[in-house]
N, C-alpha and C positions, 0 to 999 in steps of 0.2 A: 309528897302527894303522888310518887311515881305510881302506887296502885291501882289508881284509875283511869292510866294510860290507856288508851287503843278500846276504851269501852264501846264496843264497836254496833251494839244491839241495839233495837227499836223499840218503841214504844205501841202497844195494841192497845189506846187510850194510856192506864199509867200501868195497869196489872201484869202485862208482859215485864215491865221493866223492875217491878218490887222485890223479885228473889236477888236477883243480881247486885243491887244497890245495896240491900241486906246485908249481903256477903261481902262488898266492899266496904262497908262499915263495922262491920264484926273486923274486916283483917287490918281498917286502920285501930282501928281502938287496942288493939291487941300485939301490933307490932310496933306501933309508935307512944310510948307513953311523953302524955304533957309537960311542961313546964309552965307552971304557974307565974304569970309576972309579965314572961315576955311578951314583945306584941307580934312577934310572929307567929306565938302560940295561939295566943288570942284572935288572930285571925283564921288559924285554922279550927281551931273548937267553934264561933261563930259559923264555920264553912261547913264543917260536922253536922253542926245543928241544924243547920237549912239542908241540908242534905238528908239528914231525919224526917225535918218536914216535908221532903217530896217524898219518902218514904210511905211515911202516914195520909197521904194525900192529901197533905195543907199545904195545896200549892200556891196559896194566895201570901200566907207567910212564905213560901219558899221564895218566890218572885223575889218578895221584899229585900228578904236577906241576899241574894243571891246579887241583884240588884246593885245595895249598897259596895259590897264586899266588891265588885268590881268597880266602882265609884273610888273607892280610897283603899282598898289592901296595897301594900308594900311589898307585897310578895307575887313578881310576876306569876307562881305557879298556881296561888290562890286566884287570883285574876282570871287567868285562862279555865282552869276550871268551873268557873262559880258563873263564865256567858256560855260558858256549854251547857249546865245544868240551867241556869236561864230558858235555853231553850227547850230544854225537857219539859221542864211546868208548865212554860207556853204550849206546848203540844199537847199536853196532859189535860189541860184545861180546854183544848180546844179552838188554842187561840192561834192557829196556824200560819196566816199571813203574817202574824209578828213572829211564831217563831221561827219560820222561815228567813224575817231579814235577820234574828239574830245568829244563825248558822250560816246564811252569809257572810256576816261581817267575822266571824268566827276562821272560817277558812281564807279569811283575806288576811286578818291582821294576825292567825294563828299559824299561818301555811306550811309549816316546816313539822308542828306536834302529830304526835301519833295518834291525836282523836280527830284529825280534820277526817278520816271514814267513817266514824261516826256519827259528824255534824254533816258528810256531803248526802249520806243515808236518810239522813231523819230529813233534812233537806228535802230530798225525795218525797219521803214520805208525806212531806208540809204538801209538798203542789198536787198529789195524790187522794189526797184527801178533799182539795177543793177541785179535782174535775169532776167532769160529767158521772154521775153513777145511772145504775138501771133503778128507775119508782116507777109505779105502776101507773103515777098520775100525771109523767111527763113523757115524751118522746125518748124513744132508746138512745142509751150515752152514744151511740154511733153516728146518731143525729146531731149530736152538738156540739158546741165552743172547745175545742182541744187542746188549746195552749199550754195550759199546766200538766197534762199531760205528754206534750212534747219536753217543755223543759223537765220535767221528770226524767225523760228518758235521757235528756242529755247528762243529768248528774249523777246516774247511775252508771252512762259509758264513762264521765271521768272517775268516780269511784273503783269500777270492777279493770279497768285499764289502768289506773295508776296504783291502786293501793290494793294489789290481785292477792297478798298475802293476810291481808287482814281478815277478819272474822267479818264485818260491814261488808266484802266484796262479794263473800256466800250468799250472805242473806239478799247483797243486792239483785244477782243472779236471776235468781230467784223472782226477784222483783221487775226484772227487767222483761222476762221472758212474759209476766203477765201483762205486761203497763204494753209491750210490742203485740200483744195478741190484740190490748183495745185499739192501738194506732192502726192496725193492719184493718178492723174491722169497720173503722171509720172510712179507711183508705176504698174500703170495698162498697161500702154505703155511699159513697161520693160517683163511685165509678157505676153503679146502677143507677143513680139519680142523670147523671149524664146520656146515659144508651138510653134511658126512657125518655130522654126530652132531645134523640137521634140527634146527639152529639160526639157521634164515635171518637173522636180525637181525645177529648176530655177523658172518658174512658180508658181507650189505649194508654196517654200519658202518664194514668194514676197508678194502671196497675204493672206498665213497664219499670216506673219507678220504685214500686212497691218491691217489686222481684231483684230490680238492681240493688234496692236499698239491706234486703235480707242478705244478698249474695254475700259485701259487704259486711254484714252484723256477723255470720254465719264462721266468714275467716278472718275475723276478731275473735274469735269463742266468746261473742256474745250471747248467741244461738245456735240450738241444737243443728248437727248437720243435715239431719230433719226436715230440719223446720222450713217450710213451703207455705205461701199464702197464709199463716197463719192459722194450718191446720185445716185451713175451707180448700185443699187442692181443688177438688175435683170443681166447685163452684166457680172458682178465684180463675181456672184458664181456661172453662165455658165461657166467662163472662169475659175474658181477653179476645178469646175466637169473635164471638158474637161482637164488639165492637170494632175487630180487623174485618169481618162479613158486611157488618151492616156500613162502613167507608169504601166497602168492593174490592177489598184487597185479598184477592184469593193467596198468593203466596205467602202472605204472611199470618194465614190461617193455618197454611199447611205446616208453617214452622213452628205455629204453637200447639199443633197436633203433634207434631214430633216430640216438642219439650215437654210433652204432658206426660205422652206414652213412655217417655226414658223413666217419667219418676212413679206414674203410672202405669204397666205394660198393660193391664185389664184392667182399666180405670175405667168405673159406670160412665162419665163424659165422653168418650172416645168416640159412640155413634152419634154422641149429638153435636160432635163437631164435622163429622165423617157429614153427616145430614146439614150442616151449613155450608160444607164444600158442594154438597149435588146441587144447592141452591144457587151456586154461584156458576155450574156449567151452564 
């Protein structure tokens, strides 16, 4: 069953994942012929099979099968892959907090195979799926609960840092730079909700952190060398000035004018920090 080693891709509902699985089923069929009789056969054609059914999107047979086949297979390799694929169905279907703990327990009791990038990804992608989104009938995701989005972000830094050569570490990349773009925006939303209720400190601390915690991603190559405030510069060290102003701390307004102008030299911000130092003579 080494062919579905390092399957390292994600699931956009199941239809992302149907070509691939295809193709890993056309190359076992065709490179391994059966034997009829044995039970280790038999538990791979059973694993075949349910692997068809996640194919055809009968992911409720698939479960089943996948299920038992880690219940009683005899075959470590059958085992290990049939709670990975567990988890696929569960995500397929939707069912995310489960399949989340199954890719947990997947990279705990699997930790050494070369598909724990793509059970730490899909991982990812479980806690992804239940945070905050933007509807039009709730408060923007920057407004709210962010947990699973932080542990998001934590298992795409162990993904893209430990497993950098995998095909799972690209994709997570990718993943990370946008799941940092919502934590950065919340980050920003917390720190405006503080200077409106002239709490400079609260402010300052969120978005000092915010800068230290990029600096940090930045020389991981987690993030682009770029990458500032999460794209909002000019907003992100207006709104540091303005909570160094409104605590009366004239010089360390002026130091965030300087750090603005290095990455900014004609940054639109630059008068209206220049305009909270005249307020401060």
């Amino acid at each position: 069953m080494k062919y579905e080693q390092d399957f390292s891709c994600g699931l956009d509902g199941l239809q992302a994942v149907l070509p691939l699985l295809l193709i890993l089923m056309l190359t076992a069929c065709s490179s391994a012929p059966t034997i009829k009789g044995s039970p280790a056969d038999q538990e791979r054609m059973r694993y075949e099979a349910a692997l068809n059914d996640l194919i055809r999107n009968r992911t409720q047979e698939a479960q089943e099968a996948f299920s038992a086949l880690m219940e009683r297979s005899s075959n470590p390799e059958v085992t290990e892959l049939s709670m990975l694929r567990l988890g696929d169905a569960l995500f397929a279907e939707g069912h995310f907090a489960e399949a989340r703990e199954v890719y947990r327990q997947f990279t705990e009791q699997f930790g050494s195979s070369l598909n724990v990038p793509h059970a730490l990804y899909m991982s990812a992608r479980c806690h992804l799926e239940r945070a905050p989104d933007d509807l039009w009938i709730l408060p923007p995701a920057s407004e709210r609960e962010q947990s699973d989005l932080s542990q998001a972000l934590v298992l795409l830094r162990r993904l893209i840092l430990s497993h950098v050569d995998s095909f799972a570490a690209v994709r997570g990349r990718a993943l990370y730079a946008r799941s940092a773009k919502k934590s950065c925006e919340h980050e920003l939303y917390v720190a405006r909700y503080y200077l409106g209720r002239k709490r400079p400190v609260g402010t300052i601390q969120r978005l000092e952190q915010l800068l230290a915690a990029e600096t940090d991603q930045r020389k991981m190559g987690l993030l682009p060398a770029s990458w500032h405030m999460c794209g909002e510069v000019d907003d992100g060290f207006l709104l540091l000035a303005e909570g160094y102003a409104q605590d009366g701390n004239r010089e360390d307004v002026e130091r965030t004018l300087e750090r603005y102008t290095a990455l900014r030299p004609r940054g639109p911000a630059s008068d209206d920090i220049k305009e909270l130092l005249k307020d401060l003579d």
